[in-house]
C-alpha positions in Angstrom: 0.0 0.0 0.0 1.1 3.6 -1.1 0.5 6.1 1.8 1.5 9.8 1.7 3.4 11.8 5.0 4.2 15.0 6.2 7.0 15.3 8.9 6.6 17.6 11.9 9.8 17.3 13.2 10.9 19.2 16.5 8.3 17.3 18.7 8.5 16.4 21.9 7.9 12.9 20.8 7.7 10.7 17.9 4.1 9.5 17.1 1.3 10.0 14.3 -0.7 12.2 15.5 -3.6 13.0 12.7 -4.5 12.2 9.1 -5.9 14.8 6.6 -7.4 13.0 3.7 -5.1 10.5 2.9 -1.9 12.3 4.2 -1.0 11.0 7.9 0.7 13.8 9.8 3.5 12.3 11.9 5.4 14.1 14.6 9.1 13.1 14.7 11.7 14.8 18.0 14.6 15.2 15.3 15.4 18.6 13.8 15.7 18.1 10.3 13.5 16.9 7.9 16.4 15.7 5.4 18.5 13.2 7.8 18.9 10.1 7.6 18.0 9.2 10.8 14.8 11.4 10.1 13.7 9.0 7.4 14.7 5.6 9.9 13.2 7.1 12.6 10.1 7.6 10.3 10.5 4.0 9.4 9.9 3.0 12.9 7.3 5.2 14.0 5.3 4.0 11.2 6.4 0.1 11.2 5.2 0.1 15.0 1.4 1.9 13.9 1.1 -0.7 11.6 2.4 -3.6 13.1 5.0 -4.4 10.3 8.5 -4.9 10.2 10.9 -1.9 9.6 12.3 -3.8 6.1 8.5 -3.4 4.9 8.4 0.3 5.3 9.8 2.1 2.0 10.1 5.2 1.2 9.8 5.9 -2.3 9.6 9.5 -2.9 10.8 12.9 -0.4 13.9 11.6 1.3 14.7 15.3 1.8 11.2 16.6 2.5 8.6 16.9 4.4 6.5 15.7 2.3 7.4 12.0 1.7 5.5 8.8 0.0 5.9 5.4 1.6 4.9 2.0 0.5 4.2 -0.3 3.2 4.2 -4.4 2.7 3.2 -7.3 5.3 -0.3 -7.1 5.0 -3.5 -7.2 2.9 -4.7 -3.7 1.6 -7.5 -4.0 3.5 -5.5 -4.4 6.5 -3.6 -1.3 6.2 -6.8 0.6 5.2 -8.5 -0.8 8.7 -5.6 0.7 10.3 -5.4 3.8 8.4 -9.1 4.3 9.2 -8.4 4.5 13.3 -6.9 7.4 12.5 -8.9 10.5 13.4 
């Protein structure tokens, strides 16, 4: 499944903490948006939510942005949209 992020970085913790349309909003406590430990702490954050590994979490387009687009693998679609749908 394709899913679409926007980094908040400088929180106080890392968590997801809204979704706006299909665009989760995920608050992340390091700096920059461009790191690479942005991105694998991204990785995690969003592995945990989900309940997948961190080797299923891609992502495939914003390394250095905000604005990035993950693909997530290690469960159904309908899964991940069950999930996704928790989400307020």
């Amino acid at each position: 499944m394709i899913i679409k992020v926007r980094v908040l970085p400088c929180s106080t913790k890392n968590e997801i903490v809204t979704r706006i349309g299909s665009v989760l909003r995920v608050q992340l406590v390091t700096k920059e948006v461009d790191s690479e430990e942005t991105n694998k702490v991204l990785k995690k954050v969003v592995a945990e939510f989900f309940g997948i590994k961190e080797k299923n979490v891609y992502i495939r387009k914003g390394q250095k942005g905000k604005e990035k687009t993950i693909e997530l693998e290690g469960k159904s679609e309908e899964d991940f949209r069950q999930i996704l749908d928790c989400i307020p």
